[in-house]
C-alpha positions as a printed NumPy array, in Angstrom:
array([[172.687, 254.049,  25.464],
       [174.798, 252.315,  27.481],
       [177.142, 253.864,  30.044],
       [180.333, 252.686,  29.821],
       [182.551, 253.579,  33.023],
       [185.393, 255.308,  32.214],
       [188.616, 255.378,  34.066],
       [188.15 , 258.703,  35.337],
       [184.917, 258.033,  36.282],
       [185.739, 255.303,  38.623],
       [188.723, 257.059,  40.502],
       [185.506, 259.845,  41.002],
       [183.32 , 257.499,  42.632],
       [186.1  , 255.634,  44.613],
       [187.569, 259.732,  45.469],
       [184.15 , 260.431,  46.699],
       [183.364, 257.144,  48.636],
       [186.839, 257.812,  50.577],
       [185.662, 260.804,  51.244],
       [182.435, 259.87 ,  52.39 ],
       [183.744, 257.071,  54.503],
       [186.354, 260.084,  55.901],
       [183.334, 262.704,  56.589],
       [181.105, 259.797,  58.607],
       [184.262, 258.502,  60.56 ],
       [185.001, 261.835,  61.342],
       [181.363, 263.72 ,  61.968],
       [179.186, 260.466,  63.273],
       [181.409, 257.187,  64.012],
       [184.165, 258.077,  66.475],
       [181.508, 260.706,  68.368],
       [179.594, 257.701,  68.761],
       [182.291, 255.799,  69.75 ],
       [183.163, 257.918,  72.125],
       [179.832, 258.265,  73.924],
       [179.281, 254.797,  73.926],
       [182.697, 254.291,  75.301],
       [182.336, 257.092,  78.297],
       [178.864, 255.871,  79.259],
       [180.442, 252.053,  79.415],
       [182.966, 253.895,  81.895],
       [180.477, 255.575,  83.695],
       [178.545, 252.393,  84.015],
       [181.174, 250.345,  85.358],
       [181.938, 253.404,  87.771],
       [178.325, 253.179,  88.889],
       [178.63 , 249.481,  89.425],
       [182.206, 249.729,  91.016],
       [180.076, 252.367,  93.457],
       [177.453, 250.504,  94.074],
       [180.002, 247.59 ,  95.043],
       [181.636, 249.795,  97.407],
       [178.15 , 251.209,  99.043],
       [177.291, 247.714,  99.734],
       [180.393, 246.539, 100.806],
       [180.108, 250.276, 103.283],
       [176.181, 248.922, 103.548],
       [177.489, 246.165, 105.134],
       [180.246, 247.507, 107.741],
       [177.493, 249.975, 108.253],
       [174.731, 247.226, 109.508],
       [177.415, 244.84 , 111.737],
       [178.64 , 248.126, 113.614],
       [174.91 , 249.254, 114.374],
       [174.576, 245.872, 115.806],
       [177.155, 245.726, 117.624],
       [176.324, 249.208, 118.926],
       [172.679, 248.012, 119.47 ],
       [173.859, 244.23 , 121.227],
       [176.275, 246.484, 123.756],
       [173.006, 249.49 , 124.294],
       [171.013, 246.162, 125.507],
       [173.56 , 244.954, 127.382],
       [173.948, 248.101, 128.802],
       [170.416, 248.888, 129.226],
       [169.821, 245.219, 130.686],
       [172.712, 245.676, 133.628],
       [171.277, 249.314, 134.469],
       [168.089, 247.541, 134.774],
       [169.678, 244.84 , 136.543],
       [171.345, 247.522, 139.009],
       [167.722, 249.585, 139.572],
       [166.185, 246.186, 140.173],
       [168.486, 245.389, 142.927],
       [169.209, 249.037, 144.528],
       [164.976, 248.661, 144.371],
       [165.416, 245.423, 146.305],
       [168.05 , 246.917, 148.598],
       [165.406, 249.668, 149.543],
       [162.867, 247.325, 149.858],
       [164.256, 245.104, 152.15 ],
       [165.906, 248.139, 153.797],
       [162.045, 249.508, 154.468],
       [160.735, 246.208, 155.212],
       [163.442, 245.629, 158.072],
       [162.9  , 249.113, 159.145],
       [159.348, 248.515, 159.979],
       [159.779, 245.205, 161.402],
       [161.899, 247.146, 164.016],
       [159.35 , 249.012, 164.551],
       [156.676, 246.906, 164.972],
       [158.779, 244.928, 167.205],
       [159.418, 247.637, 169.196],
       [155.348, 248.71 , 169.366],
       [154.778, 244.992, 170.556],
       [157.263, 245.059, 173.185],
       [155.805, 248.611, 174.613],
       [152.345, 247.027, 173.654],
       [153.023, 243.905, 175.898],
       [155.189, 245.961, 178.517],
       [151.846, 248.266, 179.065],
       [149.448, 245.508, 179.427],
       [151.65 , 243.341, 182.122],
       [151.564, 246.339, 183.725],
       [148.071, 246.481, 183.377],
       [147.931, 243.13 , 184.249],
       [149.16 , 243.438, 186.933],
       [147.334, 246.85 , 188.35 ],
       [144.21 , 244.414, 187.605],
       [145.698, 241.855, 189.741],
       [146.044, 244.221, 192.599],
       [143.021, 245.952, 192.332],
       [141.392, 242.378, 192.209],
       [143.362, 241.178, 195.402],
       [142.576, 244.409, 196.803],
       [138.7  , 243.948, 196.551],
       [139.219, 240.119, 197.343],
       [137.823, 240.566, 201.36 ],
       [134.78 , 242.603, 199.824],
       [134.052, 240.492, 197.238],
       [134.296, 237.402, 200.297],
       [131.857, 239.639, 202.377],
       [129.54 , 239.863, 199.551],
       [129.27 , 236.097, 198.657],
       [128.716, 235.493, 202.665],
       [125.862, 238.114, 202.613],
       [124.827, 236.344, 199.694],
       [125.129, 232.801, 201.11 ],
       [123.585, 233.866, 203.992],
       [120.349, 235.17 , 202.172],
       [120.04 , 231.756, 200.706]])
């Protein structure tokens, strides 16, 4: 028995395939569509993002070295001014006690030409004694 298509049976199947092609258009094609097209959106938003963090990445890294290049300048002349308000004290201190020590010389030498002199005194002083004693002496021999 052989089936012969009818007409009527033909418009049925062609009906029903429109239908068909309707109903998965409608419940499972353009749904997909649509998610695929909104995460392709939200993809190239990402990478649009990520462009601009990179791009902000980058501002971001030359203005912390900048900020870092002037904090060691800055740190290297407040190093520069310690070292030299250091020296300034040093040399202040050093001159200070070279006063000083000047100062205890000259007293040092003034006491002992005084001395010096008291010694010469005494010594011309006891010169006749000492004369009498080396003629006693001379005389012994």
């Amino acid at each position: 028995m052989t089936i012969i298509p009818t007409p009527w049976v033909m418009a049925l199947v062609f009906f029903t395939f429109l239908i068909l092609i309707y109903l998965l258009n409608r419940i499972l094609y353009k749904p997909l569509l649509g998610f695929m097209d909104a995460r392709d959106s939200s993809i190239k938003k990402d990478s649009e993002g990520i462009e601009g963090n990179a791009a902000d990445v980058k501002a971001l890294k030359a203005e912390a070295e900048v900020i870092l290049q002037n904090a060691r300048q800055e740190a290297s002349l407040i190093k520069n001014k310690a070292q030299e308000n250091a020296k300034q004290m040093a040399d202040a201190k050093i001159t200070q006690k070279r006063e000083e020590l000047n100062l205890k010389y000259n007293e040092f030498t003034a006491i002992l030409e005084e001395e010096r002199e008291e010694l010469k005194k005494t010594l011309l002083s006891k010169i006749p004694l000492f004369e009498e004693s080396l003629k006693a002496k001379m005389a012994k021999l």
